[in-house]
C-alpha positions, 0 to 999 in steps of 0.5 A: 363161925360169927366168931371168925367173921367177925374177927375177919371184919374187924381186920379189915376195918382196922385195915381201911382205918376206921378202927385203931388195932386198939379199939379193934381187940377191944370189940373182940373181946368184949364179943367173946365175954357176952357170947360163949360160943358153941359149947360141947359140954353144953350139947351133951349134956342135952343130949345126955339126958334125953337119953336118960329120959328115953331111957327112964320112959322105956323102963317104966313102959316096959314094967308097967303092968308089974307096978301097983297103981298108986306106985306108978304115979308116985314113981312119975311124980318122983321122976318129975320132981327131981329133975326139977330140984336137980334143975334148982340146985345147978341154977343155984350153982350158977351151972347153966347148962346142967340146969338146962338138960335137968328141965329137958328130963323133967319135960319128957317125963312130963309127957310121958307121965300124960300119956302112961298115966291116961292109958292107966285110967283109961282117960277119954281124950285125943292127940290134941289133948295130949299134945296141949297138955304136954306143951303147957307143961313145958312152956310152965317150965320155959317161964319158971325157969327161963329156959331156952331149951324148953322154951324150944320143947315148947314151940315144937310141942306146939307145933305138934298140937296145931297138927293134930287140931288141925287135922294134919297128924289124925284126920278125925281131930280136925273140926271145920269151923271150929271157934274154939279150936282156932282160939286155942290153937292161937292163945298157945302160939301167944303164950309160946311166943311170950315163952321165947320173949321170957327166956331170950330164945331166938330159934324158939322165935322163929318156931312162934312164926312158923305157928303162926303161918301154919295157923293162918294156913289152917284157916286159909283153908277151912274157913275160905275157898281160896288158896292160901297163897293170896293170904301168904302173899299179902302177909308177906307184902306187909310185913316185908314192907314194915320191916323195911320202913320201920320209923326211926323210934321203933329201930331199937325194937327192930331193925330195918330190913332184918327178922320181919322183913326176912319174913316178909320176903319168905312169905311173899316168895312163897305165897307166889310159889303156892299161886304157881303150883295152883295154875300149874296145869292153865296156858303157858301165858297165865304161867309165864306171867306168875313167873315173871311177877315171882323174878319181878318179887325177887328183884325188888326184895333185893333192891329195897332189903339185899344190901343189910341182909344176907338171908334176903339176898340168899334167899332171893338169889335161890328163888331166882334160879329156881323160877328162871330154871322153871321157865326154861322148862316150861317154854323150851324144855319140850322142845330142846329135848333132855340134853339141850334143856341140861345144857340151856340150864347149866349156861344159865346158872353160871350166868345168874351165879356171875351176876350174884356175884357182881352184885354181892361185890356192889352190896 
């Protein structure tokens, strides 16, 4: 897909005169040389061994009690072990992927070995030990290896344990004003985010973000009476402001109006959203102004970010119709009846989707 849009561009560079059909090819080529693409063996070979995984764990749960003790470890260790040599021998061999889905076997392995060797030996622990312990092992993986597939194993495993610390997944793991926990909890967002830099994994990057907001979350809501909204919004303010103001010696560390500032405005809407569902039940004035600073919030991440990033402008033009949509229900929906608010919504719509338009055509 970036492929086709970005031939698609050049054709029209070339067209407009500002390339040579010379230096055009040039650019596509070198494009397909740095980037592979999509790559079907590549997934099933992942694929593949998850299921090898899946398979091996349910074959040892499955004859558990029918092995000897000390065989059970071994037998783990040798599952552990010869997905990590396979892994070395295909890095050696210049077999990326095959690497890739070698460490993913070993990482299941891993965390099934955590949790059939604890039952065996009857070890006192939680979900968040657990998951801690499993998301460790993946991220020693990720930086061994520099592995984007395990880097991504290990933001999602440390998703897993921010739940269960925090009380999301088991109710009892939660602890209120626990320093320790919030610490832990933020020391495994780091190290994972290091994990990302290490092996150059963009989703597993955008995993670390969503750490991050479901951790500030997290103490949002334990250590303040306030909704979580306000803290989302102000991050989002700053954020979006940073990522749009950056000063010219830090635009080769990151761009203007790109990653940061998407985030900033994602944080931003969605903070006013949280604002809005609190006061939902107050007067139609108190609900008519959120919704009229949630469109103001739309309009002014368009005018200062829209035009350099598709995502922001998508993604404001979604919030938009939504809160406009939102506010014909609230003040006319009770009084048009069912089929009339259809009706007022469908003109709506159409309406903002000319004016996405026209401003698509201006950016």
């Amino acid at each position: 897909m970036l492929r086709r849009y970005l031939a698609r561009e050049i054709e029209q560079w070339t067209t407009a005169g500002l390339l040579t059909p010379g230096q055009g090819a040039v650019l596509l080529a070198d494009h397909d040389r740095r980037h592979t693409g999509f790559s079907l063996a590549a997934v099933l070979a992942v694929l593949a061994a998850i299921l090898l995984g899946a398979a091996v764990i349910a074959l040892v749960a499955a004859n558990w009690e029918l092995i000897d003790r000390p065989m059970r470890v071994v037998l783990l260790a040798v599952l552990i072990c010869g997905g990590l040599t396979a892994a070395v021998v295909a890095l050696r061999k210049d077999a990326r992927w095959i690497c890739e889905a070698a460490l993913v076997f070993s990482v299941l392995c891993f965390g099934s070995g955590i949790a059939l060797v604890g039952q065996m030996y009857h070890l006192s622990g939680d979900n968040a030990a657990f998951m801690l312990l499993w998301t460790l092992g993946a991220i020693i993986v990720s930086l061994s290896f520099s592995s984007s597939i395990a880097a991504i194993f290990a933001g999602l495993l440390g998703l897993g344990y921010l739940a269960a610390q925090s009380g999301a997944v088991d109710f009892r793991a939660g602890d209120v004003n626990n320093l320790a926990g919030y610490l832990g909890a933020l020391a495994v967002g780091l190290t994972i985010a290091a994990t990302a830099w290490r092996a150059r994994s963009a989703a597993t990057g955008h995993l670390v973000v969503l750490f991050m907001i479901c951790w500030v979350t997290w103490l949002t809501l334990d250590l303040f009476d306030i909704n979580p909204g306000y803290v989302l919004a102000a991050i989002g303010v700053v954020a979006f402001a940073v990522g749009s103001r950056l000063p010219q010696a830090l635009t080769g560390f990151a761009s203007r109006h790109g990653a940061i500032s998407a985030y900033g405005a994602v944080l931003l809407l969605c903070g006013f959203g949280l604002l809005q569902i609190e006061h939902e039940g107050d007067r139609i004035a108190v609900q008519l102004l959120l919704a009229a600073l949630v469109l103001a919030a739309c309009v002014a991440v368009l005018a200062v970010a829209g035009g350099r990033n598709r995502f922001i402008r998508r993604f404001a033009y979604a919030v938009f119709a939504a809160e406009t949509i939102y506010v014909v229900s609230e003040t006319l929906g009770s009084l048009l009846g069912s089929s009339g608010f259809l009706f007022v919504g469908g003109v709506v719509l159409a309406v903002i989707a000319v004016v996405v338009m026209k401003i698509e055509k201006r950016f």
